[in-house]
C-alpha positions in Angstrom: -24.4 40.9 27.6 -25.0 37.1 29.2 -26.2 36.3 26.1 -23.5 37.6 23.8 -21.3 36.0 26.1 -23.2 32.5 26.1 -23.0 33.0 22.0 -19.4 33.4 21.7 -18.5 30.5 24.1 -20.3 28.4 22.0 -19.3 29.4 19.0 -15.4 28.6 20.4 -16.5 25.2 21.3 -18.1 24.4 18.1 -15.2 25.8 16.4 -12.9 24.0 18.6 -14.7 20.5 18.0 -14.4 20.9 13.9 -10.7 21.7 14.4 -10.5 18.3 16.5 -12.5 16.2 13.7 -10.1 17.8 10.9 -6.7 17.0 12.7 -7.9 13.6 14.3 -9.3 12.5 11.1 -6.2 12.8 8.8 -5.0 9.6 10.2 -4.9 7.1 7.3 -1.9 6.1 5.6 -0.9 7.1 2.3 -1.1 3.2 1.0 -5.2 3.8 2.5 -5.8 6.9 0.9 -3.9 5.9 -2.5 -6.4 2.9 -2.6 -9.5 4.5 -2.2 -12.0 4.9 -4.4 -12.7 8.1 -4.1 -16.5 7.9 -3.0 -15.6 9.8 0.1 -17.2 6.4 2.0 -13.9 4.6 2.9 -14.4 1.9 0.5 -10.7 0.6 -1.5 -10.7 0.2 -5.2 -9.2 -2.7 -6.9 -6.1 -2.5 -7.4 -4.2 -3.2 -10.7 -0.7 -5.2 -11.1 1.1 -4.5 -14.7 4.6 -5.3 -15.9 7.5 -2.6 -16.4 10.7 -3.2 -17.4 13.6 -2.0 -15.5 17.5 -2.2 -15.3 16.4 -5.1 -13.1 14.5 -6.8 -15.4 10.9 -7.3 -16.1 9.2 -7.1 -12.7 5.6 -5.9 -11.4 4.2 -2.9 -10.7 1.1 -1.2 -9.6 -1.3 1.2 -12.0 0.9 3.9 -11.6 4.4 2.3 -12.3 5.2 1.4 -8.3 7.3 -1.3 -7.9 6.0 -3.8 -6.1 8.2 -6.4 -3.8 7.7 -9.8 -1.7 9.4 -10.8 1.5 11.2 -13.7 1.9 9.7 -14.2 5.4 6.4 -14.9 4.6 4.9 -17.9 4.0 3.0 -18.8 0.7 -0.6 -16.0 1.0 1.1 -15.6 4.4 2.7 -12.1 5.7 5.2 -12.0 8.2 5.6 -8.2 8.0 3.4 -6.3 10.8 3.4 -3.7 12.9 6.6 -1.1 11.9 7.5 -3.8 9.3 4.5 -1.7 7.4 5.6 1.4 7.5 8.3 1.0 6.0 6.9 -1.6 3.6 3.4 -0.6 3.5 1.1 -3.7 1.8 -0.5 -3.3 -1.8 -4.1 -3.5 -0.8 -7.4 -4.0 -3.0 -11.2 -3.9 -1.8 -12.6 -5.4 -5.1 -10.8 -8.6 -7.3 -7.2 -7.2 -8.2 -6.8 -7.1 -12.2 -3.6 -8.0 -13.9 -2.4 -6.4 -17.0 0.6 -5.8 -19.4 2.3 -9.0 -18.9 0.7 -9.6 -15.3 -1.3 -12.9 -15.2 -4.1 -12.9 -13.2 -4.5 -16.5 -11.9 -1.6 -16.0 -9.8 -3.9 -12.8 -8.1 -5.1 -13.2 -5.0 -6.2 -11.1 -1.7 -5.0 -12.6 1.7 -5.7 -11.5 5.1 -8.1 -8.4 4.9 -6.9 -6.6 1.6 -3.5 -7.5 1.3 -2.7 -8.7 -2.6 -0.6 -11.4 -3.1 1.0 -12.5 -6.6 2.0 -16.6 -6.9 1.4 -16.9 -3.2 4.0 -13.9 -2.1 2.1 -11.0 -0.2 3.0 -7.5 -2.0 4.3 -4.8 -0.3 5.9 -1.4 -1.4 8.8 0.3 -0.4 8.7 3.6 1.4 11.9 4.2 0.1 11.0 4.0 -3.2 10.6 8.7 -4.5 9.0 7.6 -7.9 7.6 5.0 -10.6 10.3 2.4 -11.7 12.3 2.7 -8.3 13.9 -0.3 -6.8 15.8 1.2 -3.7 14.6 -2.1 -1.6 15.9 -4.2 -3.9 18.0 -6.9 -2.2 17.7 -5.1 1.6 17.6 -7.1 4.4 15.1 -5.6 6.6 12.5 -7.1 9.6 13.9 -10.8 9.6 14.3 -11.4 5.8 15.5 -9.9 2.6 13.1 -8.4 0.0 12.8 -8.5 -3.7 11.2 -7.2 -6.9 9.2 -10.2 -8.7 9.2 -11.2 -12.2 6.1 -11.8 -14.2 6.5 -15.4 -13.2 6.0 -14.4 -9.6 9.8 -15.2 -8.9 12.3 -13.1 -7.1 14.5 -11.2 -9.2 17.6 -11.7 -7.4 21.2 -10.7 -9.0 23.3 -10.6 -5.9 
């Protein structure tokens, strides 16, 4: 009876442990696990900037149509946005050489910081706001110390206020 007794404890603690790992290990952001590769080892992909036309005008994108912004607060391959700033404008990052495509030119790609891509010096961010491809809810908002704004292929603000 010890024994069966010993058993079943240990099978609670073991079973205990795994539901720790699988709820303290779902802690990445959706910006992280967008970027991954897929591998399973934590390693980013490179990330892809295109061109998409919108109401707006011609601005960039990411692979899947997200619209991608810059904030006037940062300083050329500088960001300014940290800490809740990111959550609500989560940076585009890339673990490999971002490609351009569609209009995108890819001299004016570059990765700052850790991962975060910048396009003609202005660090790219999302915006959580955004539901699908082609949104521009940030558009002209005047968040964290600064307003934000799609880019043009150019790697100019769109700005029609």
């Amino acid at each position: 009876m010890k024994r069966m007794t010993a058993l079943l404890l240990l099978v609670a603690v073991v079973g205990a442990s795994g539901l720790v790992v699988a709820v303290t290990s779902g802690g990445a952001s959706k910006t992280d696990k967008a970027a991954r590769d897929g591998a399973g080892k934590g390693a980013y992909a490179a990330s892809t900037i295109a061109v998409r036309s919108t109401p707006l005008g011609r601005i960039l994108v990411d692979a899947k149509g997200r619209t991608l912004y810059l904030f006037e607060a940062d300083k050329p391959n500088v960001s300014a946005c940290s800490g809740a700033c990111t959550s609500l404008w989560p940076p585009l990052t890339s673990g490999a050489k971002p490609r351009a495509r569609g209009g995108a030119a890819a001299a004016k790609i570059a990765t700052i910081g850790e991962r975060q891509v910048s396009y003609a010096g202005h660090p790219l961010y999302y915006y959580a706001g955004d539901q699908k491809p082609g949104d521009t809810a940030g558009q002209g908002l005047d968040q964290f110390g600064g307003k934000w704004y799609v880019l043009a292929p150019s790697g100019a603000k769109i700005d029609h206020d």
